[in-house]
C-alpha positions as MATLAB code, in Angstrom:
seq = 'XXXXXXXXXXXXXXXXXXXXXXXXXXXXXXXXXXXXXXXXXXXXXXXXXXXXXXXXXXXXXXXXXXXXXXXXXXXXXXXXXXXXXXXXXXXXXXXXXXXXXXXXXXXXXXXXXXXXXXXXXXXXXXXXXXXXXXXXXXXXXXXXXXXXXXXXXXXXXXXXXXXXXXXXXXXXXXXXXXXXXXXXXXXXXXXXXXXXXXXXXXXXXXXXXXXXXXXXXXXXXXXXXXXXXXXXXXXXXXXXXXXXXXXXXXXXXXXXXXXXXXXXXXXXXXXXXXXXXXXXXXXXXXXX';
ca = [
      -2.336  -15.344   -3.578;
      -5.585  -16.726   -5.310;
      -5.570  -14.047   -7.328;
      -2.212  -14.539   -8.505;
      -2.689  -18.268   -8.685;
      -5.685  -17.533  -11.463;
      -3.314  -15.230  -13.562;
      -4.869  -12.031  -13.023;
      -1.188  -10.526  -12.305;
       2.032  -12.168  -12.087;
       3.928  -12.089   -8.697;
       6.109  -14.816   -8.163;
       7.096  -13.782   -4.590;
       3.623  -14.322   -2.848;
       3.889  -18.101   -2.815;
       6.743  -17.386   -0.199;
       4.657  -15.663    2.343;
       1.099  -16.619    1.851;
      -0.411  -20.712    1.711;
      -2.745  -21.369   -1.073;
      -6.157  -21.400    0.089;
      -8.245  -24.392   -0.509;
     -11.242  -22.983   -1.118;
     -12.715  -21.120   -3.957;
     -12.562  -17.292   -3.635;
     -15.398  -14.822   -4.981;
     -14.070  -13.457   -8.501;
     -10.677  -11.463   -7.671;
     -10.908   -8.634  -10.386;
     -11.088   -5.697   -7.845;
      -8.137   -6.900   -6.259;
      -6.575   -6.779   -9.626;
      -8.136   -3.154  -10.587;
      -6.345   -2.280   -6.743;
      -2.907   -3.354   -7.108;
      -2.873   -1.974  -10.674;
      -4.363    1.418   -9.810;
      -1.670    1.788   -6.732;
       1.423    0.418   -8.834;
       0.569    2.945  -11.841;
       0.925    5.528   -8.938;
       3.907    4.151   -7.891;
       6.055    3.932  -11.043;
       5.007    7.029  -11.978;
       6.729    8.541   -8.832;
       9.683    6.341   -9.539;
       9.609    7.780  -13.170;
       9.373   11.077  -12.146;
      12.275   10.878   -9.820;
      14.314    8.698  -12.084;
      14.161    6.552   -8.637;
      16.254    8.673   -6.815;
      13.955    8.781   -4.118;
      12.931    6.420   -1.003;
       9.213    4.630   -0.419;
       7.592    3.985    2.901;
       5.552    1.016    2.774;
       2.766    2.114    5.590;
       1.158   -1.398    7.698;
       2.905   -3.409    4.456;
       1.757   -6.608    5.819;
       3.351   -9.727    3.491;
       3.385   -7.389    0.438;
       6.123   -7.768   -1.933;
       6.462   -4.469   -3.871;
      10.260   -4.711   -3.029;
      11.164   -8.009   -4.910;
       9.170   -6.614   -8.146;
      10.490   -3.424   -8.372;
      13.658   -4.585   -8.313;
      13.067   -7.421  -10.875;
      11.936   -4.624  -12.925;
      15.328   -2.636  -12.385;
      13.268    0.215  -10.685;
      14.465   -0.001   -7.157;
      14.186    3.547   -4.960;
      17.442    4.564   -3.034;
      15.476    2.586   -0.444;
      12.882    1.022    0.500;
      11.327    0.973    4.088;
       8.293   -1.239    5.049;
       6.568   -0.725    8.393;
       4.173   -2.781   10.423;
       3.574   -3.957   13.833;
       6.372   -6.033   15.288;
       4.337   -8.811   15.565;
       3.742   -8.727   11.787;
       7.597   -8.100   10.613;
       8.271  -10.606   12.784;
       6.607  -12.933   11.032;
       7.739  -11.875    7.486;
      11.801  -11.586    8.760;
      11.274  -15.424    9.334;
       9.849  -15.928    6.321;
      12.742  -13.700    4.394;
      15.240  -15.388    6.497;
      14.024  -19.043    5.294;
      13.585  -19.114    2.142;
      16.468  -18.096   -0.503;
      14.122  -16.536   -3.189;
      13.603  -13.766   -0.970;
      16.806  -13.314    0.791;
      18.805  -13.348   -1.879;
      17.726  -10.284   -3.612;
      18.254   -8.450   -0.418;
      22.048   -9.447   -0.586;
      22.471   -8.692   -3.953;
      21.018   -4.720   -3.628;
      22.756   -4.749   -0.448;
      26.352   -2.129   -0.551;
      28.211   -1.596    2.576;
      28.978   -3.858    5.394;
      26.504   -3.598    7.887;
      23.450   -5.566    6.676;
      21.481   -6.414    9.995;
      18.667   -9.304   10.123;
      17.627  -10.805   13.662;
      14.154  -12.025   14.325;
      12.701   -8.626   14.608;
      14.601   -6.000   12.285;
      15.986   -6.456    8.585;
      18.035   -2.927    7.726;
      20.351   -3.355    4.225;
      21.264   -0.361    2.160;
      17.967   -0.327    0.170;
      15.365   -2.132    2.216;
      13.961   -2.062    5.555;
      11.607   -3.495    7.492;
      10.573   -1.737   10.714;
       8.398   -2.643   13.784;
       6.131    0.133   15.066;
       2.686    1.418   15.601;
       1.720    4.000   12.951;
      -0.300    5.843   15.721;
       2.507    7.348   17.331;
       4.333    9.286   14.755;
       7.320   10.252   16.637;
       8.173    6.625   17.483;
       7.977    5.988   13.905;
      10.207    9.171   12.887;
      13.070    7.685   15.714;
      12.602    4.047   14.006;
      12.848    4.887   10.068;
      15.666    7.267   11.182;
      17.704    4.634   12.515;
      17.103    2.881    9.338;
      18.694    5.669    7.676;
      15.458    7.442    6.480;
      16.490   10.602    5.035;
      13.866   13.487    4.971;
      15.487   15.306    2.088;
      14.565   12.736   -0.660;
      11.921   12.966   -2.428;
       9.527   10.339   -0.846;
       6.450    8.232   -1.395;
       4.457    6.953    1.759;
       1.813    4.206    0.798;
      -1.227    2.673    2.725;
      -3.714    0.573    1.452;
      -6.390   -0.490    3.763;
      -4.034    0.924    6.657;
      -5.904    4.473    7.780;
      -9.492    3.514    8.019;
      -8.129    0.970   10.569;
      -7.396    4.242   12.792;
      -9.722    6.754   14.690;
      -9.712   10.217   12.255;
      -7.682   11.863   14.598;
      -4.445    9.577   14.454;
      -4.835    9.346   10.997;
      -5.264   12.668   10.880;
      -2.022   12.671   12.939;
       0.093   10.761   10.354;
      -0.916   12.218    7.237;
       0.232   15.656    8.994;
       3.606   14.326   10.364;
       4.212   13.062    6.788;
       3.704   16.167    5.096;
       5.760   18.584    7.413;
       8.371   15.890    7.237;
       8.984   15.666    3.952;
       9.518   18.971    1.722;
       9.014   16.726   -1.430;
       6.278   13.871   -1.158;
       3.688   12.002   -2.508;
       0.687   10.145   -0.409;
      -0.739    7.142   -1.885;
      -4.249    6.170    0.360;
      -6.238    2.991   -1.055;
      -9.681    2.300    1.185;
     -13.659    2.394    1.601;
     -15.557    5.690    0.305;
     -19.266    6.465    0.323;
     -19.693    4.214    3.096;
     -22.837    5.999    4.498;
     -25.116    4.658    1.919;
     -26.965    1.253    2.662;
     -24.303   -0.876    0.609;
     -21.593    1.445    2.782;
     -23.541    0.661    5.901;
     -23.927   -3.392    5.082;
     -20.184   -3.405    4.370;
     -19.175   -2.369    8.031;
     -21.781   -4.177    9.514;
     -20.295   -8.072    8.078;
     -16.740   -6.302    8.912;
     -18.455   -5.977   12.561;
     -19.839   -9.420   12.568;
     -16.015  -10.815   12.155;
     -15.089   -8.351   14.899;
     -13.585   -5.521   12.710;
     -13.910   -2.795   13.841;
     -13.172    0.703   10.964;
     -12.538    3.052   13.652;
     -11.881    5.769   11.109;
     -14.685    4.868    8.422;
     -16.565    8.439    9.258;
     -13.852    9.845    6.934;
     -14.873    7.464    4.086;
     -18.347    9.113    3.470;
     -17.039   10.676    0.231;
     -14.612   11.267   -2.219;
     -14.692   14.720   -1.595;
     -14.678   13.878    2.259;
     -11.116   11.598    1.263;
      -9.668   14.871   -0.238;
     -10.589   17.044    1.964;
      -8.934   15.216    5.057;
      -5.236   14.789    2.762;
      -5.686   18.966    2.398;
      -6.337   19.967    5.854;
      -3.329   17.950    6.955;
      -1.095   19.580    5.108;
      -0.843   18.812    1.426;
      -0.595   21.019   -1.248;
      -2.635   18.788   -3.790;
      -5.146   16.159   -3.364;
      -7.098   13.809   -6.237;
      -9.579   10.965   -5.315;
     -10.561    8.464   -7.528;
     -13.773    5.548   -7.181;
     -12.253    1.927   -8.182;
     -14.777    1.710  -11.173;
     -13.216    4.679  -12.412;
     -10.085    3.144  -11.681;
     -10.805    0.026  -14.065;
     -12.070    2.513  -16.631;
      -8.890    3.953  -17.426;
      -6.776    0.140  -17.848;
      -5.842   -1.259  -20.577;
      -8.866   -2.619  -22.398;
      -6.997   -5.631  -23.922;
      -5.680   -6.556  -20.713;
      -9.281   -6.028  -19.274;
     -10.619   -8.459  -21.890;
      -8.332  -10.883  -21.023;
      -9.122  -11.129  -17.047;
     -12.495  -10.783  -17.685;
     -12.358  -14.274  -19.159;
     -10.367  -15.993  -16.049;
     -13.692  -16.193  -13.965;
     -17.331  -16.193  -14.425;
     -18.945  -12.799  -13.177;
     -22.158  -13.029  -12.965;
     -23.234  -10.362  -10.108;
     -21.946   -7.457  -12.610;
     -24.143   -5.088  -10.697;
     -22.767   -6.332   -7.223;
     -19.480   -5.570   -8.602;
     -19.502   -2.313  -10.032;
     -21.483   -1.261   -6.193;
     -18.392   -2.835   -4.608;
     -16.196   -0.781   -7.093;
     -17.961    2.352   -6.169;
     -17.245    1.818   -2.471;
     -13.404    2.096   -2.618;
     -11.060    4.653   -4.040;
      -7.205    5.478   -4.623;
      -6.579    9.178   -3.608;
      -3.382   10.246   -3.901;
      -1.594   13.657   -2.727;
       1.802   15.558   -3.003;
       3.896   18.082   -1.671;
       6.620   19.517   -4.139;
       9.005   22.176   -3.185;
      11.222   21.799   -5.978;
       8.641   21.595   -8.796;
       9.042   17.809  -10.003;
];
């Protein structure tokens, strides 16, 4: 929301869900190197697949992919979030209350049966879903009742979401995704080369606030990240750093949010760059 609130992206939606925070945040440009890294991803998928295709929005928290996409007229057939109930919850209230959100809903919605009650939204293009991404097969049950369907070509997204989970459930979900699915893409934003000292003072403050990265042995490397997405199943696997990342966008654009805040730990940031990474991985049976 600070981010937003400085210009580094527009997203006119996040005011609905998130308060403005009083205080001054550190500079916000990885945030901003993050959500354009993960939407390039995206829309390429969406491109691809001329959106005839569905997204799964793993542990989406108050994200609000949905309303842009669809202000930029690139929609999927739908659109499923997932988080813990407690979470969607939360959001469904939010959705519920204010107009700006709802009303987009309404107006993607075809059919008769759109259901919203204070724990489950289902329309015909977007759902939000309460369960625990550690048991696979009571998420399969949930997004099927939501319609989910395994033929389409689908896009599964967590940022920040795995790491969060010992190596063997996420181990668990990346493989119940890929034998689901005959054509898919995984999108996986989160920590890498966190055994060196910057790595190790990272999850030491994260311990200090009492959070815990139960699966941060699989962030040692970006090798390490691609490795894991292969032995679960998928046929490729790429992993980028975030400095890399903000390499490849567009320099004018660069320019320009360089000059919305004063950096003056360059060097801090470019080690906080190097300790995060987008890696990405597909499946493709029918060669798109």
């Amino acid at each position: 929301r600070f981010a937003v609130s400085v210009g580094y992206w527009k997203d006119p939606y996040i005011q609905y869900f998130v308060r403005q925070a009083k205080e001054r945040k550190a500079p916000e440009i990885s945030y901003y190197a993050r959500v354009h890294g993960v939407s390039y991803l995206i829309k390429a998928f969406l491109k691809t697949t001329e959106c005839n295709c569905q997204i799964v929005n793993l542990g989406a928290g108050m994200d609000t992919l949905f309303w842009r996409l669809k202000d930029e007229n690139l929609l999927p057939r739908k659109y499923f979030e997932v988080d813990f109930p407690m979470i969607i919850a939360r959001k469904i209230h939010n959705i519920r209350s204010k107009p700006p959100l709802s009303k987009p809903i309404m107006e993607s919605h075809s059919g008769d049966s759109l259901l919203i009650d204070s724990h489950s939204l289902d329309s015909s293009r977007y759902s939000i879903v309460g369960a625990d991404l550690r048991f696979s097969s009571d998420l399969e049950e949930k997004l099927k009742k939501h319609n989910l369907d395994i033929h389409l070509p689908t896009l599964l997204v967590a940022e920040c979401v795995l790491v969060y989970m010992t190596p063997q459930q996420s181990a668990n979900l990346l493989k119940w995704a890929a034998s689901t699915f005959p054509v898919a893409m995984f999108i996986n934003y989160e920590q890498v080369n966190m055994t060196d000292r910057f790595g190790q003072v990272m999850i030491e403050n994260l311990q200090r606030r009492q959070c815990n990265l139960a699966g941060v042995e699989v962030c040692r490397s970006l090798d390490a990240q691609r490795e894991r997405l292969l032995l679960n199943g998928w046929e490729t696997a790429r992993a980028i750093d975030m400095m890399k990342v903000y390499s490849f966008l567009p320099q004018a654009d660069v320019k320009r949010i360089e000059g919305l805040e004063f950096l003056d730990e360059k060097e801090l940031f470019e080690q906080l760059m190097q300790h995060y990474c987008i890696s990405w991985a597909s499946k493709d049976s029918s060669n798109l």
